[in-house]
KOLBA-362707 format. One record per residue (C-alpha): y, z, x; residue in three letters. Coordinates in steps of 0.5 Angstrom, whole numbers. Example, Ala and Ser with C-alpha at 12.3 -4.5 7.8 and 13.67 -1.06 7.14 Angstrom:
<sites>
<site c2="-9" c3="16" c1="25" type="Ala"/>
<site c2="-2" c3="14" c1="27" type="Ser"/>
</sites>
This chain:
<sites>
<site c2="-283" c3="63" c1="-111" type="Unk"/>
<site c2="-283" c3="66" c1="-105" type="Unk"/>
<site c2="-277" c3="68" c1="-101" type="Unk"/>
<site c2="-277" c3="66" c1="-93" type="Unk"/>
<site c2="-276" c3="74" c1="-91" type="Unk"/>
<site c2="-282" c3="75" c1="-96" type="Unk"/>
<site c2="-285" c3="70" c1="-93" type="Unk"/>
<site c2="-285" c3="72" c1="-86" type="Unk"/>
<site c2="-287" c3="79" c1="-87" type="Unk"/>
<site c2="-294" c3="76" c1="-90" type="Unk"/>
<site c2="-295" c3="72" c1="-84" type="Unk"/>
<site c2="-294" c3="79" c1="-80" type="Unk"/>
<site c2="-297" c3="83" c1="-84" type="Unk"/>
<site c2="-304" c3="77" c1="-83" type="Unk"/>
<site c2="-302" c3="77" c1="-76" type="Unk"/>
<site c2="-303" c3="85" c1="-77" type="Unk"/>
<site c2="-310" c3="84" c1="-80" type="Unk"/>
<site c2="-312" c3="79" c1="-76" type="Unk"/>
<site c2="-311" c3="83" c1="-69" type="Unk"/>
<site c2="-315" c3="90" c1="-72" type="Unk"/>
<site c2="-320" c3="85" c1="-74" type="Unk"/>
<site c2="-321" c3="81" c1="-66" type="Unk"/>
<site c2="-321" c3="89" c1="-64" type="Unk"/>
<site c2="-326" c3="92" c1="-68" type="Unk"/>
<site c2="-330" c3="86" c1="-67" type="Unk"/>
<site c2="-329" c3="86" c1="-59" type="Unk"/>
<site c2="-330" c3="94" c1="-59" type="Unk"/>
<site c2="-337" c3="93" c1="-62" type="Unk"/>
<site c2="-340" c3="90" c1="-57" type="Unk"/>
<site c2="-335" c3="92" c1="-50" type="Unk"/>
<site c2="-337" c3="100" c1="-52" type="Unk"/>
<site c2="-344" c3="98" c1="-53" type="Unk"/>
<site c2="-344" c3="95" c1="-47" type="Unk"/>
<site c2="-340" c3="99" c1="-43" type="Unk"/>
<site c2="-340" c3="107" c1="-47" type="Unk"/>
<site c2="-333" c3="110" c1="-49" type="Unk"/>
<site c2="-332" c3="111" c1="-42" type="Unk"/>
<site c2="-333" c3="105" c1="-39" type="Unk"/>
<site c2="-329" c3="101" c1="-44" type="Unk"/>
<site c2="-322" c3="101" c1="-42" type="Unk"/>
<site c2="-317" c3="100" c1="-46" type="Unk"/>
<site c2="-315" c3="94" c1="-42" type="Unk"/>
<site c2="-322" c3="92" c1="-42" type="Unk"/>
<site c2="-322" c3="92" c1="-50" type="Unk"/>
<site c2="-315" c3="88" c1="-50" type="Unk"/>
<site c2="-317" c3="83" c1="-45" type="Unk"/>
<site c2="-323" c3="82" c1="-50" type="Unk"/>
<site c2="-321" c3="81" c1="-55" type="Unk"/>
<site c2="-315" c3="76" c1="-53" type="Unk"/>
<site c2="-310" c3="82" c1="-56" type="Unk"/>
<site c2="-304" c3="86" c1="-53" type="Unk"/>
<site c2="-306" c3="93" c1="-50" type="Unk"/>
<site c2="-301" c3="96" c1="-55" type="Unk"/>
<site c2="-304" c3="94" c1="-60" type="Unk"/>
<site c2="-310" c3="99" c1="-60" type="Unk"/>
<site c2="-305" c3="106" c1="-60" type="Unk"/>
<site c2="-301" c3="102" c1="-65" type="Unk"/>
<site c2="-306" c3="100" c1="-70" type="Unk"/>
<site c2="-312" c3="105" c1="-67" type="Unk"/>
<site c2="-307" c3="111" c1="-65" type="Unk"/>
<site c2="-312" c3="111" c1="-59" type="Unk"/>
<site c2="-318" c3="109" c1="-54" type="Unk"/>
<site c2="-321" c3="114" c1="-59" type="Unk"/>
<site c2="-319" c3="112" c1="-65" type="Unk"/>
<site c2="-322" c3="105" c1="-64" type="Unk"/>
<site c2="-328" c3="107" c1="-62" type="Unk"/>
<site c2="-329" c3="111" c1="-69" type="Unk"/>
<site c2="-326" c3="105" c1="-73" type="Unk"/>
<site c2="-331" c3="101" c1="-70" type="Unk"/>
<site c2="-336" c3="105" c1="-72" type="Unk"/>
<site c2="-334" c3="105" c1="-79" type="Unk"/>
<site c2="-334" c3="98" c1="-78" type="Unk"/>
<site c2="-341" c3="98" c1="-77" type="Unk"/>
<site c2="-343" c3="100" c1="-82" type="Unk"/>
<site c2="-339" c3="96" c1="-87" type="Unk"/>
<site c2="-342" c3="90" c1="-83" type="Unk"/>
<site c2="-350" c3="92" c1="-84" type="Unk"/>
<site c2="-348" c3="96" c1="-91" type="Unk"/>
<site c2="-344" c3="88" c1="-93" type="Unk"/>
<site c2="-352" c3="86" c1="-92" type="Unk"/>
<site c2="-355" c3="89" c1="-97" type="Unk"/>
<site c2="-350" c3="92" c1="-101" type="Unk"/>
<site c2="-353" c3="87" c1="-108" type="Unk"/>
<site c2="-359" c3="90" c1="-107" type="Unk"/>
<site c2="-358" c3="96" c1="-105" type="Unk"/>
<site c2="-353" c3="97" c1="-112" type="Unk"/>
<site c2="-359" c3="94" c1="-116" type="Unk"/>
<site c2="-365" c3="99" c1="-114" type="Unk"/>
<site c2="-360" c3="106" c1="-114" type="Unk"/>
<site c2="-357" c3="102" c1="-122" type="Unk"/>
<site c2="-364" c3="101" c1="-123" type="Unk"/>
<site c2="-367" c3="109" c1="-121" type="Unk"/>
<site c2="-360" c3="112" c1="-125" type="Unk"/>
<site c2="-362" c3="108" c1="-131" type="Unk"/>
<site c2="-370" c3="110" c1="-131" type="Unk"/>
<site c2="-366" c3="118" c1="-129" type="Unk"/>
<site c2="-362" c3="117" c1="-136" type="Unk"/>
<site c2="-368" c3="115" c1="-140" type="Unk"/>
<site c2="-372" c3="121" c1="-137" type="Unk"/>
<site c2="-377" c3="116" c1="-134" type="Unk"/>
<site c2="-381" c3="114" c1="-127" type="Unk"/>
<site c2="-381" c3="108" c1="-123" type="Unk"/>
<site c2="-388" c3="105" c1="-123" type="Unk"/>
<site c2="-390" c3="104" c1="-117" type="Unk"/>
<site c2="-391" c3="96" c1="-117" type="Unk"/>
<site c2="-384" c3="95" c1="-119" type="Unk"/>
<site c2="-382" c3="101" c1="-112" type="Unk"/>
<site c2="-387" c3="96" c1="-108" type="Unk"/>
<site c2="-383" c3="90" c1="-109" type="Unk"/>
<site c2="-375" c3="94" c1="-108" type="Unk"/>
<site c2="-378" c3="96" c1="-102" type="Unk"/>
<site c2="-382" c3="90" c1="-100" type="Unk"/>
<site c2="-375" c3="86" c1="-101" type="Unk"/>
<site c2="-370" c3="92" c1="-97" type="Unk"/>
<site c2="-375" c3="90" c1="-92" type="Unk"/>
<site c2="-375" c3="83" c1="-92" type="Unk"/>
<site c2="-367" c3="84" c1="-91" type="Unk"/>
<site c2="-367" c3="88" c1="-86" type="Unk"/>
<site c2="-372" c3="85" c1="-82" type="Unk"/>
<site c2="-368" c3="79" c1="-81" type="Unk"/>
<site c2="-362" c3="83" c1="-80" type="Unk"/>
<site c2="-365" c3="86" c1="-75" type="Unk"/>
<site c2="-368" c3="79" c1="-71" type="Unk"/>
<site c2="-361" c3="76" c1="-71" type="Unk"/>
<site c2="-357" c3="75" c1="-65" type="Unk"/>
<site c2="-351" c3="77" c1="-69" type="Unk"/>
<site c2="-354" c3="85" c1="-69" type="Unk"/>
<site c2="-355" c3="85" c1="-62" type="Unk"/>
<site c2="-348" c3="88" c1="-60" type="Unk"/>
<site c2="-349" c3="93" c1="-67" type="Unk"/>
<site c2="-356" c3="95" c1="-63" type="Unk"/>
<site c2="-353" c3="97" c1="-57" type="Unk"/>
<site c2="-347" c3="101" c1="-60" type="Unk"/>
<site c2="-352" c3="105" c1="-65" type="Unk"/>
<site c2="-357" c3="106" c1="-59" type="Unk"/>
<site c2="-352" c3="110" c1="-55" type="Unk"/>
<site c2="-349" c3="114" c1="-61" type="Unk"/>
<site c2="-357" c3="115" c1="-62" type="Unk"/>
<site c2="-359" c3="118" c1="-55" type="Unk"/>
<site c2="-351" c3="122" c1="-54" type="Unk"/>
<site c2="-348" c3="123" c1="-62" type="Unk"/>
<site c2="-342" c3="123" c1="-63" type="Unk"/>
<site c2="-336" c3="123" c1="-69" type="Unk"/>
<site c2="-338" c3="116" c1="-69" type="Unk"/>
<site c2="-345" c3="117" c1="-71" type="Unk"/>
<site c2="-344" c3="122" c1="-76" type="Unk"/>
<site c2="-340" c3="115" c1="-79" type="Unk"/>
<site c2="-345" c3="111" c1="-78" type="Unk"/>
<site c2="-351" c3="116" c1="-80" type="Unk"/>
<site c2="-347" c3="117" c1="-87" type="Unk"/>
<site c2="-344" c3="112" c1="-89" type="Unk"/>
<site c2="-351" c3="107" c1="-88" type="Unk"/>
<site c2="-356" c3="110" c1="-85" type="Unk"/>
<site c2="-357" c3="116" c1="-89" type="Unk"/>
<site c2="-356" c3="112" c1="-96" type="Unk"/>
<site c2="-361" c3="107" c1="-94" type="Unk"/>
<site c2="-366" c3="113" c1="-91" type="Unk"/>
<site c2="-365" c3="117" c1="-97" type="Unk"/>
<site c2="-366" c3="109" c1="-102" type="Unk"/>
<site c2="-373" c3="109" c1="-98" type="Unk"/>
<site c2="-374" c3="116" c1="-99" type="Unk"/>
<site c2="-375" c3="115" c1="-106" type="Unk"/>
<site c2="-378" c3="109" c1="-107" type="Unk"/>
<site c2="-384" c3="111" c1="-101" type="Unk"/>
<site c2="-385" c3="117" c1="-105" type="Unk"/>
<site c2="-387" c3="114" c1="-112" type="Unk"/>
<site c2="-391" c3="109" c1="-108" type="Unk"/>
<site c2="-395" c3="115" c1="-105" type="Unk"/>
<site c2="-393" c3="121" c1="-111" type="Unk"/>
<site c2="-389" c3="125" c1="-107" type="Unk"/>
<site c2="-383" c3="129" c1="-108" type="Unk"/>
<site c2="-378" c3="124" c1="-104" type="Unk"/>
<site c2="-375" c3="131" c1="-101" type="Unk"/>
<site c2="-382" c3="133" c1="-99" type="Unk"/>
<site c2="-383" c3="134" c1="-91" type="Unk"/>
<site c2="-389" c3="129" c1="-92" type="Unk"/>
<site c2="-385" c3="124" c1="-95" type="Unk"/>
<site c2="-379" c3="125" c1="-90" type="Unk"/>
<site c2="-384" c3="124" c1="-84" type="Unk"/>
<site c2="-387" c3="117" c1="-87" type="Unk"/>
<site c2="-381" c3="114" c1="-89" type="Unk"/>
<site c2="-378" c3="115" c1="-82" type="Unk"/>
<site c2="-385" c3="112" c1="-79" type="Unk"/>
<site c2="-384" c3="106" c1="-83" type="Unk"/>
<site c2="-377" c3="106" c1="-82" type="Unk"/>
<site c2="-379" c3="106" c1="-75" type="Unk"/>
<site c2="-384" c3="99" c1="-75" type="Unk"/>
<site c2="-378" c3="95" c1="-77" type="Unk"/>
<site c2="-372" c3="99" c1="-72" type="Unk"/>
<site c2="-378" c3="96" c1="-66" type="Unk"/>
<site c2="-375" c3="89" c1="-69" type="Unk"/>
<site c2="-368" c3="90" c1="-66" type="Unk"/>
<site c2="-369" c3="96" c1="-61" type="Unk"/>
<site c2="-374" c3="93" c1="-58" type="Unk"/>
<site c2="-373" c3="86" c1="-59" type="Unk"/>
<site c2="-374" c3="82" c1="-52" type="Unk"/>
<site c2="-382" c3="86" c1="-53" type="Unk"/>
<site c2="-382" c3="83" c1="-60" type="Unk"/>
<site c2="-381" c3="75" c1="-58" type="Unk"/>
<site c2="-385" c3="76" c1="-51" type="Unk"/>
<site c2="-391" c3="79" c1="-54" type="Unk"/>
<site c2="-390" c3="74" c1="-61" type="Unk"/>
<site c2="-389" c3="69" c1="-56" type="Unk"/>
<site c2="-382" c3="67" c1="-59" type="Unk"/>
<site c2="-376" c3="64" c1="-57" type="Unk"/>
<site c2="-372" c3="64" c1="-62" type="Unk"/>
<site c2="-373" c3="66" c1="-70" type="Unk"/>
<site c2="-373" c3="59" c1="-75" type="Unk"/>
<site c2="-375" c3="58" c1="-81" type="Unk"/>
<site c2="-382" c3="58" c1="-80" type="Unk"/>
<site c2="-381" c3="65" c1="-75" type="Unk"/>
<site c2="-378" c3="69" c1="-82" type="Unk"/>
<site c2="-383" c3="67" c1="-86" type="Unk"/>
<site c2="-388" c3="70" c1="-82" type="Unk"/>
<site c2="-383" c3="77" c1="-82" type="Unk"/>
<site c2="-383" c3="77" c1="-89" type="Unk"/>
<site c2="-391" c3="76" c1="-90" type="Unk"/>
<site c2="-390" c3="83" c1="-85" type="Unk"/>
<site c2="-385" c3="86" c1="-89" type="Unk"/>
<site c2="-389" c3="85" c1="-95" type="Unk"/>
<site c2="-395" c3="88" c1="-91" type="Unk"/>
<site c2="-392" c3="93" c1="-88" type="Unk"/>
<site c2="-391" c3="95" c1="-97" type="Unk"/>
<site c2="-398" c3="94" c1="-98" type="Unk"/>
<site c2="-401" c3="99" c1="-94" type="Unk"/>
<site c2="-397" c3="105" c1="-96" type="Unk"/>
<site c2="-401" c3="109" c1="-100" type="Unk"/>
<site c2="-407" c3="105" c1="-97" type="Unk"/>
<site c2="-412" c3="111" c1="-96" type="Unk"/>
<site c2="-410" c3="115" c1="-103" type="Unk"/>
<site c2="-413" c3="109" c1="-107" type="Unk"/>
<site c2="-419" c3="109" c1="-102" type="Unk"/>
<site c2="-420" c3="117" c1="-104" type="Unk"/>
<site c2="-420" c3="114" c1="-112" type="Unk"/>
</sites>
């Protein structure tokens, strides 16, 4: 049984998680609204409801933060895809171990089901503040981008890669299929980065059930015509 001291050392020790989380969640959206040096400390704080001394002591700084809070970011979007994403790099070291190749109809439906993930992902309202903090980072990288590109970016790329260069029997590392991948990366990207064009020109207001069926049927095309014009040279 605990004792009253242990006790509340827990309790501060919770309050302490629960202020950090307040702030890495508030950060991600006030510095992609505002840019690092728009976002103020004091704007950070009232934002997220915190004391102002919270962002040294937990963050040691404006700039401490803002990296946490990418690293934050990756967590997030890495936690959408983490099952399936450990299921596909399983699948590729076993099928390496045995010295085999993936077939190119079992590579189509681990891309198709990565696409279909991501592409709601993408649609939500809740990727909208993780968008602006990445579209900035895209146009003036800094130290936070080398954190997001490593840590969810480039594995989920370099996934792609793989599996885009079994479909098109390509070496992944290939100039040829680095380029297709970042082509086919980028017809999903359009459905976060450029989100209010996708609903004006779908003629949505918001994405339901009846809405993600229609992305996953796209995803599922998206798959299905890669390596279209080598089959149509057979």
């Amino acid at each position: 049984m605990m004792k009253n001291k242990e006790i509340t050392t827990q309790l501060k020790a919770d309050r302490g998680d629960a202020t950090r989380e307040k702030l890495l969640a508030t950060a991600i959206d006030i510095f992609g609204r505002y840019g690092f040096d728009g976002a103020t400390t004091r704007k950070l704080a009232d934002a997220a409801g915190v004391n102002l001394q919270a962002i040294p002591y937990y963050f040691g700084g404006k700039e401490g933060l803002y990296i946490a809070a990418a690293e934050h970011l990756a967590a997030l979007i890495g936690n959408h895809v983490r099952d399936l994403r450990a299921t596909i790099l399983g699948r590729l070291a076993e099928l390496d171990e045995q010295g085999q190749q993936m077939t190119s109809a079992e590579a189509r439906a681990f891309l198709t089901q990565m696409v279909q993930r991501m592409i709601v992902l993408f649609v939500s309202e809740q990727s909208e503040s993780w968008a602006r903090f990445i579209i900035r980072e895209q146009m003036e990288p800094t130290e936070a981008f080398m954190r997001l590109y490593g840590n969810i970016m480039r594995p989920m790329i370099e996934m792609a890669r793989r599996l885009i260069g079994v479909i098109l029997e390509d070496d992944p590392a290939s100039e040829h299929i680095r380029l297709r991948t970042l082509s086919f990366v980028g017809s999903v990207l359009v459905f976060r980065m450029a989100h209010a064009a996708v609903y004006a020109q779908l003629e949505w207001e918001s994405a339901g059930p009846k809405e993600i069926e229609t992305l996953h049927r796209h995803a599922a095309e998206l798959v299905a015509i890669l390596g279209a014009e080598k089959d149509r040279q057979r």
